[in-house]
MARTORSE-153412 format. One record per residue (C-alpha): y, x, z; residue number from 1. Coordinates in Angstrom, 1 decimal, always signed. Example, Ala and Ser with C-alpha at 12.3 -4.5 7.8 and 13.67 -1.06 7.14 Angstrom:
BEGIN
node yy->-4.5 | xx->+12.3 | zz->+7.8 | num->1
node yy->-1.1 | xx->+13.7 | zz->+7.1 | num->2
//
This chain:
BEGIN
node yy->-23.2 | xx->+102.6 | zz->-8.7 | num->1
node yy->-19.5 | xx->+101.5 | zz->-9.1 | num->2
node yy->-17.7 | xx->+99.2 | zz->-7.1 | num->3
node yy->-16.4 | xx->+96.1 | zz->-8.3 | num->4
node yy->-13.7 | xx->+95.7 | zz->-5.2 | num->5
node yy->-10.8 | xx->+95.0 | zz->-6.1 | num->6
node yy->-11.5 | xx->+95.1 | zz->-10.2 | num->7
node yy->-8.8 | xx->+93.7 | zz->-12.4 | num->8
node yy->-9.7 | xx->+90.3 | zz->-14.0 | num->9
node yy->-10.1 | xx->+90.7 | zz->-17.7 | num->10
node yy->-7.1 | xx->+89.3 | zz->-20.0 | num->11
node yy->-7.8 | xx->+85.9 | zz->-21.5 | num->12
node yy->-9.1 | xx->+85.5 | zz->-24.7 | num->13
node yy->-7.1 | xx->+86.2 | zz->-27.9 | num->14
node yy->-7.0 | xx->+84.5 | zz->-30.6 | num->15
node yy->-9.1 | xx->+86.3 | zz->-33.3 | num->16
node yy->-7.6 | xx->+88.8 | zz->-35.3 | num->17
node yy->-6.8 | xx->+88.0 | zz->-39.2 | num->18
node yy->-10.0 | xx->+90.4 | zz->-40.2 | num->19
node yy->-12.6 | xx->+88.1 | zz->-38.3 | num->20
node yy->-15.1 | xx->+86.5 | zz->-40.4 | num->21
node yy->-13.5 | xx->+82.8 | zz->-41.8 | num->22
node yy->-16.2 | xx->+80.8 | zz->-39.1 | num->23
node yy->-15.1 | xx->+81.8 | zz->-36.1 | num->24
node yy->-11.2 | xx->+81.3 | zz->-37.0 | num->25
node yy->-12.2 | xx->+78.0 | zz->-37.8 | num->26
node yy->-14.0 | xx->+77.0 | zz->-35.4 | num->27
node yy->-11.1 | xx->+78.6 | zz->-32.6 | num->28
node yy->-8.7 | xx->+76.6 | zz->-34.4 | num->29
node yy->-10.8 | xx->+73.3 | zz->-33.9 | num->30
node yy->-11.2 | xx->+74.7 | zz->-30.4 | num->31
node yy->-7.4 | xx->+74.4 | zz->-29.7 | num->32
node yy->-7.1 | xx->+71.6 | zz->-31.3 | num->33
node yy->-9.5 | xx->+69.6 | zz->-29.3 | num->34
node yy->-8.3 | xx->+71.3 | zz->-26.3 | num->35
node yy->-5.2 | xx->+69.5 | zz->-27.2 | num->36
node yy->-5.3 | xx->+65.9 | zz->-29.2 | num->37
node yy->-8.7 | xx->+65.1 | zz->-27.9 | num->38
node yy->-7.6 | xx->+63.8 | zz->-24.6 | num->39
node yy->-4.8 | xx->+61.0 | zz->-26.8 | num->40
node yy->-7.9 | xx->+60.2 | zz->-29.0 | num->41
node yy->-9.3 | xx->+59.2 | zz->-26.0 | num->42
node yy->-7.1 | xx->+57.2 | zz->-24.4 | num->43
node yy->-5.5 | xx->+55.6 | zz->-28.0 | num->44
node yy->-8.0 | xx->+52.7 | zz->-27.7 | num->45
node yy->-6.5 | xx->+50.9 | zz->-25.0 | num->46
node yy->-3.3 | xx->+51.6 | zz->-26.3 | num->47
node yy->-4.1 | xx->+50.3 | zz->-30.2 | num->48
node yy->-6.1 | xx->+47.1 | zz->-28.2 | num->49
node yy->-2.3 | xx->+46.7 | zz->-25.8 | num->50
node yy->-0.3 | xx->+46.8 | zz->-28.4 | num->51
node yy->-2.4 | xx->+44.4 | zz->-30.7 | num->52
node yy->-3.0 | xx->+41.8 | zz->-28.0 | num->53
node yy->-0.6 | xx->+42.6 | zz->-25.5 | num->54
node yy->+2.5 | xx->+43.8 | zz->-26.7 | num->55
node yy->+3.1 | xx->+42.4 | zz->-30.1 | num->56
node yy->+2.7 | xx->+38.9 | zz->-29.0 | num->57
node yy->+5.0 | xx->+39.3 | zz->-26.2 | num->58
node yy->+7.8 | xx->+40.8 | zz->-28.8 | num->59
node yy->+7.0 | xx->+38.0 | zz->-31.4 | num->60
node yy->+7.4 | xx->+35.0 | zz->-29.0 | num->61
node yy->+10.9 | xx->+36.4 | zz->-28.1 | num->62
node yy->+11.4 | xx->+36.8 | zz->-32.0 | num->63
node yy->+9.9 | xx->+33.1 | zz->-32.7 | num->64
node yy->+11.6 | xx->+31.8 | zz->-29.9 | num->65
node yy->+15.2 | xx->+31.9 | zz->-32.2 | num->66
node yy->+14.0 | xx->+29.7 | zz->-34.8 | num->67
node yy->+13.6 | xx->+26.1 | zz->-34.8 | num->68
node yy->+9.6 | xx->+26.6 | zz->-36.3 | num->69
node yy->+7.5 | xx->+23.0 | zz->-36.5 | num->70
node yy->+3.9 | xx->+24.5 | zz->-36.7 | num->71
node yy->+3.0 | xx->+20.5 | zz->-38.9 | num->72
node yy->+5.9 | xx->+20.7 | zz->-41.2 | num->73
node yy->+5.9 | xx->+24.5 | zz->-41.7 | num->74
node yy->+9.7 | xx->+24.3 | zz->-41.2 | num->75
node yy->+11.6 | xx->+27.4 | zz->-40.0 | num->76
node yy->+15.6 | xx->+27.4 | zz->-39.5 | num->77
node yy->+17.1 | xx->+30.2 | zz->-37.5 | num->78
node yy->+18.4 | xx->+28.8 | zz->-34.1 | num->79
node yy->+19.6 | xx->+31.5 | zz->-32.2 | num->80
node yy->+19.7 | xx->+30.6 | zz->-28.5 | num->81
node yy->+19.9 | xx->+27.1 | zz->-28.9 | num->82
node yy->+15.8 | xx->+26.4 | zz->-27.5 | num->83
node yy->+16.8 | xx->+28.2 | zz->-24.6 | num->84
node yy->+20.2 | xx->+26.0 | zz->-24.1 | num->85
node yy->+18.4 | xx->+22.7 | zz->-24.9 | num->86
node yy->+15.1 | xx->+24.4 | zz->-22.4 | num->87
node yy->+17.8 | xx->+24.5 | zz->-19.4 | num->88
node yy->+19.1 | xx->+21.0 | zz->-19.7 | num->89
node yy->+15.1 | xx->+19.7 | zz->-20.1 | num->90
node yy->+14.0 | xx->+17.9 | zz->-16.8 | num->91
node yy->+10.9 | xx->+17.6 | zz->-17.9 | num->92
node yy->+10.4 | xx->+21.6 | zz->-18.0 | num->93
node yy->+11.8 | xx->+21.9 | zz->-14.8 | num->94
node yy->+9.7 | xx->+18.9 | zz->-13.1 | num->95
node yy->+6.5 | xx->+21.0 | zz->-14.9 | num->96
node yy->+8.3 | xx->+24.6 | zz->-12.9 | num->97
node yy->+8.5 | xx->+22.6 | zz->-9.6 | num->98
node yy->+4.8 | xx->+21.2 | zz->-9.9 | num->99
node yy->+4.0 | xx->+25.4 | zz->-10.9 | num->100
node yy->+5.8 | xx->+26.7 | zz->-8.1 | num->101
node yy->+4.2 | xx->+23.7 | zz->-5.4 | num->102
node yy->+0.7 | xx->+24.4 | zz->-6.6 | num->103
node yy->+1.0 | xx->+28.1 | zz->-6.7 | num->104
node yy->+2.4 | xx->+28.1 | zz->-2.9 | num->105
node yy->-0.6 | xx->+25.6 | zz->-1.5 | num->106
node yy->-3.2 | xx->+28.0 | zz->-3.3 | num->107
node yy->-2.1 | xx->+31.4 | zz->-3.0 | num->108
node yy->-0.8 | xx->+31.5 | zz->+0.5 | num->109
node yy->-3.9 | xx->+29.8 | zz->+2.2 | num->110
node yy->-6.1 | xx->+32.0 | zz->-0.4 | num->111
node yy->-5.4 | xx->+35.3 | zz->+0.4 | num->112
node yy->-4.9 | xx->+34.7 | zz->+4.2 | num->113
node yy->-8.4 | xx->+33.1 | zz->+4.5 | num->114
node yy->-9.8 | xx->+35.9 | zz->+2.4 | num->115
node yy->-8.0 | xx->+38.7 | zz->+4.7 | num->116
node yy->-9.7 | xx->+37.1 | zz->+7.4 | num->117
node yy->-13.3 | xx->+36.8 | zz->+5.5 | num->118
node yy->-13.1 | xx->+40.7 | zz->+4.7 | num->119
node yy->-12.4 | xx->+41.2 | zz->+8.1 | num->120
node yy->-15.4 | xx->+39.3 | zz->+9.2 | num->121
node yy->-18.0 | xx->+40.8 | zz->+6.7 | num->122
node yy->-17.1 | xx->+44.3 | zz->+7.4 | num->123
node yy->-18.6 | xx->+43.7 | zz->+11.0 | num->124
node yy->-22.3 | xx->+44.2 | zz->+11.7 | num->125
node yy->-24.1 | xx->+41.3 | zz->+11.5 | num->126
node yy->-27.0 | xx->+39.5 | zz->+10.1 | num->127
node yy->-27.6 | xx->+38.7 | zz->+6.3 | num->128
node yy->-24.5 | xx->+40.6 | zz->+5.9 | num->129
node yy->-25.3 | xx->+41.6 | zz->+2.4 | num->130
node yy->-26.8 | xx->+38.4 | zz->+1.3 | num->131
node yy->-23.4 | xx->+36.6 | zz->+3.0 | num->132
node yy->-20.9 | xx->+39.0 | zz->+0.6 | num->133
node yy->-23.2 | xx->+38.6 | zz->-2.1 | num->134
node yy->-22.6 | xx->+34.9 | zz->-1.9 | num->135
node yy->-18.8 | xx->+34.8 | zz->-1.2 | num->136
node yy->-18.5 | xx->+35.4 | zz->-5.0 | num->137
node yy->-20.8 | xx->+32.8 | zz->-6.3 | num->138
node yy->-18.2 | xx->+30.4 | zz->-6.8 | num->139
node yy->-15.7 | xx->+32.5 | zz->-8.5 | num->140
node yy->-18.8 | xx->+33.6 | zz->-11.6 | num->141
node yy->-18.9 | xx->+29.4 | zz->-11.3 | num->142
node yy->-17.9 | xx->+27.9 | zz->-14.7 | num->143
node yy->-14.0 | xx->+26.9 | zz->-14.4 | num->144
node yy->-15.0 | xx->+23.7 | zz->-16.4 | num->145
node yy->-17.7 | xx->+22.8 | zz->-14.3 | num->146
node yy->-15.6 | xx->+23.3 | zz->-11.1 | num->147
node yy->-12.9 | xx->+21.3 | zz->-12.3 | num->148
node yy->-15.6 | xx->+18.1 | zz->-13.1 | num->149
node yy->-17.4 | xx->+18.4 | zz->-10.0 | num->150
node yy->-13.9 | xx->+18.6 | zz->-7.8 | num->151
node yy->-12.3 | xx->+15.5 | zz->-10.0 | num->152
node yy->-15.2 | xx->+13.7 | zz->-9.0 | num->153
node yy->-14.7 | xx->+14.8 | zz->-5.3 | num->154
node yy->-11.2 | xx->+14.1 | zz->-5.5 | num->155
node yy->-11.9 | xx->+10.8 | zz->-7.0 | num->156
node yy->-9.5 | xx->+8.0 | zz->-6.5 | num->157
node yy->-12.0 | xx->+5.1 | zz->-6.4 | num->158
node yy->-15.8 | xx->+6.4 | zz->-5.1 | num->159
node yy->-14.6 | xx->+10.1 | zz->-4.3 | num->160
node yy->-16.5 | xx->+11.7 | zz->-1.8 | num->161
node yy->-12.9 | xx->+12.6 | zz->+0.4 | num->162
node yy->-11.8 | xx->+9.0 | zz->+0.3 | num->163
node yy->-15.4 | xx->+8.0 | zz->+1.8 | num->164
node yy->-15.3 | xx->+10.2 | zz->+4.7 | num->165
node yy->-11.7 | xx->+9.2 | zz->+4.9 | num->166
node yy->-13.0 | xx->+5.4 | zz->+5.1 | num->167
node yy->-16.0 | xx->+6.3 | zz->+7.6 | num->168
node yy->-12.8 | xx->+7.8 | zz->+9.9 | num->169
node yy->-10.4 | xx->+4.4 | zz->+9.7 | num->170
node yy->-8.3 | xx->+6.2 | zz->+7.1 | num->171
node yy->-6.7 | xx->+4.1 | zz->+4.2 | num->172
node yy->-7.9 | xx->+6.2 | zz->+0.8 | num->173
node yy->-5.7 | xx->+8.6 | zz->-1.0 | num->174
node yy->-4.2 | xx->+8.4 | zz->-4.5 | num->175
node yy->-4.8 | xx->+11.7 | zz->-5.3 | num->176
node yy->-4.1 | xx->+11.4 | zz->-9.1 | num->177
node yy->-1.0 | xx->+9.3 | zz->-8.5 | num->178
node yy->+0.9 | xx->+11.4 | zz->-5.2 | num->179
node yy->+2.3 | xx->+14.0 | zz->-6.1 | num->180
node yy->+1.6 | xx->+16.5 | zz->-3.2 | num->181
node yy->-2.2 | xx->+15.1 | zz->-2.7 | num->182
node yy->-2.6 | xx->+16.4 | zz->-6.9 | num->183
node yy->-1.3 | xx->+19.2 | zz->-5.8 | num->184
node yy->-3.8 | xx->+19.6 | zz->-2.8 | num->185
node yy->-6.6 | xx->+19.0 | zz->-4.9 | num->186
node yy->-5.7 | xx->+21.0 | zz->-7.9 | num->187
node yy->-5.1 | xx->+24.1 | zz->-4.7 | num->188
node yy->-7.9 | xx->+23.2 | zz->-3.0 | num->189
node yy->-10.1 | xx->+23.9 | zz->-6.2 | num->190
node yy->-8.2 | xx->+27.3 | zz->-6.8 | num->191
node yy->-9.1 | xx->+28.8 | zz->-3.4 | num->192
node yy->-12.8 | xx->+27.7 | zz->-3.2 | num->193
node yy->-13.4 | xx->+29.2 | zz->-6.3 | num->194
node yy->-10.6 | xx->+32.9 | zz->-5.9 | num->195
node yy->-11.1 | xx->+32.9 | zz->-2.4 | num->196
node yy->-14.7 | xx->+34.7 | zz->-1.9 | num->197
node yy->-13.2 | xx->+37.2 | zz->-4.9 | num->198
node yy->-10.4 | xx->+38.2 | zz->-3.1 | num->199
node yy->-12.3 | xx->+39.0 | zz->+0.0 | num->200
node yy->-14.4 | xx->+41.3 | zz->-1.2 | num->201
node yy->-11.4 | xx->+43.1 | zz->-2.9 | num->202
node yy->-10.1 | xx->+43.4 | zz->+1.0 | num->203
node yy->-13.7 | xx->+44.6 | zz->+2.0 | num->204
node yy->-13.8 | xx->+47.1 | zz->-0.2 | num->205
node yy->-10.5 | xx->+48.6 | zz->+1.0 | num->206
node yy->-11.3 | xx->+48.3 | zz->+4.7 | num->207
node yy->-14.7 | xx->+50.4 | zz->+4.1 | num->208
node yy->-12.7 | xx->+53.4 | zz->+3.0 | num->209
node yy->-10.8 | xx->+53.2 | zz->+6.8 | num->210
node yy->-12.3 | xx->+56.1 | zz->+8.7 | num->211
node yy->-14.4 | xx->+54.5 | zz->+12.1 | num->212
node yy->-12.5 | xx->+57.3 | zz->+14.0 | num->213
node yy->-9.1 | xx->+55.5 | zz->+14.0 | num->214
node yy->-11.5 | xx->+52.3 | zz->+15.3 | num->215
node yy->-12.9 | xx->+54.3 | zz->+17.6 | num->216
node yy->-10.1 | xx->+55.9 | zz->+19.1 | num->217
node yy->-8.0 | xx->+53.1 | zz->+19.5 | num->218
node yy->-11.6 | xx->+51.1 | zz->+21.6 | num->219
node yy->-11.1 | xx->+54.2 | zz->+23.9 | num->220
node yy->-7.4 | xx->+52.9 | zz->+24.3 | num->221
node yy->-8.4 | xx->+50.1 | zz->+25.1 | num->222
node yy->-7.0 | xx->+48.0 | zz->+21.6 | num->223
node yy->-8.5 | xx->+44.8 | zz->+21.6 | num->224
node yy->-10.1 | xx->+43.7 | zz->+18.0 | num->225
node yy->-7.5 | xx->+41.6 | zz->+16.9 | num->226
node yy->-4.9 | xx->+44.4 | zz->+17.5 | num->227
node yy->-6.9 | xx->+46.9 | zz->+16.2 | num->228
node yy->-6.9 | xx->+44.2 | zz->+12.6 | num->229
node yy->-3.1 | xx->+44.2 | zz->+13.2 | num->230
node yy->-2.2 | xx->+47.8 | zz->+13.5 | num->231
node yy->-5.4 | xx->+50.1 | zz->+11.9 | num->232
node yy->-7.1 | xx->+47.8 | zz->+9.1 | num->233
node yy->-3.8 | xx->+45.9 | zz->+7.3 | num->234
node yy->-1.3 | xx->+48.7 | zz->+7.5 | num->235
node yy->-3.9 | xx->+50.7 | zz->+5.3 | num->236
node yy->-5.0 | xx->+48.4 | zz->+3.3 | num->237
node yy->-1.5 | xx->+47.5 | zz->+2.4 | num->238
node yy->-2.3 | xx->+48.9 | zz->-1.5 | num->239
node yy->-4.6 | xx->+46.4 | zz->-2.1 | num->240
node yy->-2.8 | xx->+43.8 | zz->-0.5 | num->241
node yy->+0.2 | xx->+44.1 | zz->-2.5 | num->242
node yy->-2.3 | xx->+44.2 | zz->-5.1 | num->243
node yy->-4.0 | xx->+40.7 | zz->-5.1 | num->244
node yy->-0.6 | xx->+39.3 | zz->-4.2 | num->245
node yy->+1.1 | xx->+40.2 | zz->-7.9 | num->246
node yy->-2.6 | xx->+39.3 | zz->-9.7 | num->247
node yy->-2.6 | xx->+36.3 | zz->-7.4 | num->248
node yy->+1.1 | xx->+35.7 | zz->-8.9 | num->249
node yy->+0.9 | xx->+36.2 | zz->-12.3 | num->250
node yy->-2.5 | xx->+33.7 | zz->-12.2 | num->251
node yy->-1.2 | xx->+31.3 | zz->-10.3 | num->252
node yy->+2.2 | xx->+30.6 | zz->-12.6 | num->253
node yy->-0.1 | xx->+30.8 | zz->-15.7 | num->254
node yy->-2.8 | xx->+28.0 | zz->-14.2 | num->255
node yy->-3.8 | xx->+25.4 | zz->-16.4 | num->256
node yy->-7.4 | xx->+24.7 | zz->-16.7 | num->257
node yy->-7.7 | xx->+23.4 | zz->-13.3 | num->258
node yy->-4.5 | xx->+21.0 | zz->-13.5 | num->259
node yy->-6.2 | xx->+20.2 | zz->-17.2 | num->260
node yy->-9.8 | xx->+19.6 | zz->-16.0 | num->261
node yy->-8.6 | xx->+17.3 | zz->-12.8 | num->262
node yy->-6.5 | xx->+15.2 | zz->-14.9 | num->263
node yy->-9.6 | xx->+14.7 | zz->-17.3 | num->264
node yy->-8.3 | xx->+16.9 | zz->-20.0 | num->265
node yy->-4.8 | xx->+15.6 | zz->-20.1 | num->266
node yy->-2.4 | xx->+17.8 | zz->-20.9 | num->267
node yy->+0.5 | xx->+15.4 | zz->-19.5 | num->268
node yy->-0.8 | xx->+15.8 | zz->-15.9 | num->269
node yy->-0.7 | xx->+12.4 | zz->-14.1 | num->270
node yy->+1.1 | xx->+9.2 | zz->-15.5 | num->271
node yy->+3.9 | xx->+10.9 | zz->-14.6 | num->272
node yy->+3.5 | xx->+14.5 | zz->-15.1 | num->273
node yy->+3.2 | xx->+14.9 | zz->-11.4 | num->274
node yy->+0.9 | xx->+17.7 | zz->-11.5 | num->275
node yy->+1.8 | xx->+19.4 | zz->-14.9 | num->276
node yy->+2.3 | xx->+23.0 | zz->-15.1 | num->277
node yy->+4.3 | xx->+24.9 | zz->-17.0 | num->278
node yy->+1.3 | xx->+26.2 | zz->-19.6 | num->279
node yy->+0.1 | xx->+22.6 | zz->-19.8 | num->280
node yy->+3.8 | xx->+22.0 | zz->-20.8 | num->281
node yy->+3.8 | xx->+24.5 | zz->-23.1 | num->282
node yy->+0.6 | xx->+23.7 | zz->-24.4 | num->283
node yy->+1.7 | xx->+20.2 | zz->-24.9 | num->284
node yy->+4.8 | xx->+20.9 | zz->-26.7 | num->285
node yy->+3.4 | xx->+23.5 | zz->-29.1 | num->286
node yy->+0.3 | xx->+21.9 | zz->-30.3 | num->287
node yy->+0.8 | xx->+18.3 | zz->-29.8 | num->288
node yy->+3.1 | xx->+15.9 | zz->-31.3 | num->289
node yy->+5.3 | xx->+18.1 | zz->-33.7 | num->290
node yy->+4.5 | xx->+21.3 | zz->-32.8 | num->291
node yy->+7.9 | xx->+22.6 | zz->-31.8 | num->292
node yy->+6.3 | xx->+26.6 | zz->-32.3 | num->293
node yy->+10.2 | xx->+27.6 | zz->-31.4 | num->294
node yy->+10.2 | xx->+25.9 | zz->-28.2 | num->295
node yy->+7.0 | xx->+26.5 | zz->-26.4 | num->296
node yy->+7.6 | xx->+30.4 | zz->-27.7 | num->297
node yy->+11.1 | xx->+30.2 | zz->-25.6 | num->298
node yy->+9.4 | xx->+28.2 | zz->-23.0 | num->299
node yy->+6.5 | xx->+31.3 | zz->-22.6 | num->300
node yy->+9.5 | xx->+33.9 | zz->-23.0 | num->301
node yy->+11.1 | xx->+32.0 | zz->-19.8 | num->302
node yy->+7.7 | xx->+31.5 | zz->-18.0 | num->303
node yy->+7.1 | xx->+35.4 | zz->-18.3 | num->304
node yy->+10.5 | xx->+36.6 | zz->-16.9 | num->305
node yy->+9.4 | xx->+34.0 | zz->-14.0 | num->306
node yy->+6.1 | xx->+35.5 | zz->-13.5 | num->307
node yy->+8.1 | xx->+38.9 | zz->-13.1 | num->308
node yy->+10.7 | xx->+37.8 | zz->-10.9 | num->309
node yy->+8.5 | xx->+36.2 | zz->-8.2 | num->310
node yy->+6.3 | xx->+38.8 | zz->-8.4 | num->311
node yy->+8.9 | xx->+41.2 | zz->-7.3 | num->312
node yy->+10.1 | xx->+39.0 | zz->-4.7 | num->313
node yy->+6.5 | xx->+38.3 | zz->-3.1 | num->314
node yy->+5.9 | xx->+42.5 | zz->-3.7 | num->315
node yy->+8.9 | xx->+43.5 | zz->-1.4 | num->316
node yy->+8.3 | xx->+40.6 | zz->+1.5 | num->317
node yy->+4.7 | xx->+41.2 | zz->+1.4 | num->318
node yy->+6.0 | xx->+45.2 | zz->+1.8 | num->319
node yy->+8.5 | xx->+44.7 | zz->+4.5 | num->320
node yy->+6.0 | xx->+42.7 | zz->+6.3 | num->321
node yy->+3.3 | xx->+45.2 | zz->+6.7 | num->322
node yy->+6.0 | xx->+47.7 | zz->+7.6 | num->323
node yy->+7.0 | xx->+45.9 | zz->+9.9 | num->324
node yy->+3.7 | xx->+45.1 | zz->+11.3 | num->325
node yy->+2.9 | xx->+48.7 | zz->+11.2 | num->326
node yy->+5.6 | xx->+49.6 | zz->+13.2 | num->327
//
């Protein structure tokens, strides 16, 4: 009986020689080539679907953007940069930007703090605990329309259910169609009851793959629970953090049926645009009145490069400040 210690592997196959039967050199040749292409085959769906839906009209709003293009008259006149001069010098773009930016801040900020927290809380023992994340997301498979009735109604300026308990409390009711900063209460208040639950079980997910040893060890050290929250769970969950703060960003610039819905499917936002966003705006100027195709194409151009820019800026303080925390 001979050993097989030390027995030298056998050489890879070769390719077969010119005098194999016509079969098996075609089916080695479909072999390599499977070996080869089939993985782009694979993956060329997403990429045909991005650059159908995502891509090209990205590159044809820039292109659209140069022309003065009325959607009613079918008119088209190349403009150059002159939407984007007249854009800068429109107040009423810039009053829609401030209400974006106000709205964004009292939903996101609240929203993902209070869903931190929630994770946190769920990912303890405790009763019902899968019945309780189970229901955290109910709101957020909720129908954005019907949310948006049911919160106008809540909101309400006369016979709203906040001005009553305001009343029952001495309080004078609340404008909240007219003030600005109450719309924009409202309008946040309806984005983080329905995104907050969703978030949170983003969170839990990532603190579940946290080994218990590190929780463990740092009990024996005496950590208390909150430090151990401070130093073990949102150091490594920083990822996921960072995360839900650039989806959190590009969502909240781009809001708009919330705004539309409170404002009972007004695109103008409030007698005075006072809670208007930038894709009601948008909305409003493209397919309303005369169409301006032109402008609400240089109008998305400029809301996109926003939407990039602040979710840089929120990427590297949200970074900093875990790394700091972490330290």
């Amino acid at each position: 009986m001979s050993s097989t210690v030390g027995a030298v592997p056998p050489p890879p196959a070769a390719s077969p020689p010119s005098s194999a039967p016509l079969h098996r050199r075609r089916s080695y040749r479909l072999g390599r080539w499977d070996l080869k292409y089939s993985p782009y085959l694979y993956v060329a769906p997403f990429f045909v679907l991005f650059g159908v839906f995502g891509l090209f009209p990205v590159l044809y709003t820039v292109y659209v953007s140069l022309f003065d293009y009325e959607l009613l008259s079918g008119t088209k006149e190349f403009a150059g940069l002159e939407n984007y001069r007249v854009l800068m010098q429109d107040a009423q773009f810039w009053n829609a930007a401030y209400n974006t930016l106000g709205i964004f801040v009292l939903s996101t900020v609240p929203q993902l703090i209070v869903a931190l927290m929630l994770a946190n809380l769920l990912n303890r023992q405790m009763k019902a605990r899968t019945l309780l994340r189970m229901g955290v997301v109910i709101p957020n498979i909720t129908s954005v329309a019907a949310v948006g009735i049911i919160f106008a109604l809540i909101f309400a300026d006369r016979y709203g259910l906040i001005n009553w308990l305001l009343g029952t409390v001495g309080f004078d009711p609340i404008a909240w169609r007219d003030n600005r900063f109450a719309s924009w209460f409202a309008i946040a208040f309806m984005v983080d009851w329905r995104w907050t639950g969703y978030n949170a079980l983003i969170y839990l997910g990532a603190m579940q793959a946290i080994p218990k040893d590190l929780y463990e060890s740092a009990s024996l050290d005496g950590a208390s629970t909150w430090r151990q929250f401070w130093t073990i769970t949102v150091p490594l969950i920083r990822p996921t953090i960072l995360f839900t703060v650039i989806i959190s960003t590009i969502g909240g610039f781009q809001i708009f049926t919330e705004p539309l819905m409170y404002g009972n499917g007004l695109v103008r936002g409030g007698v005075d645009h006072q809670f208007q966003t930038l894709a009601m705006y948008i909305y409003e100027k493209t397919f309303t009145g005369n169409s301006e195709y032109g402008y609400g194409s240089a109008m998305s151009w400029l809301l996109f490069m926003m939407i990039i820019i602040f979710a840089l800026i929120n990427f590297v303080l949200v970074r900093r400040s875990v790394k700091g925390d972490k330290k």
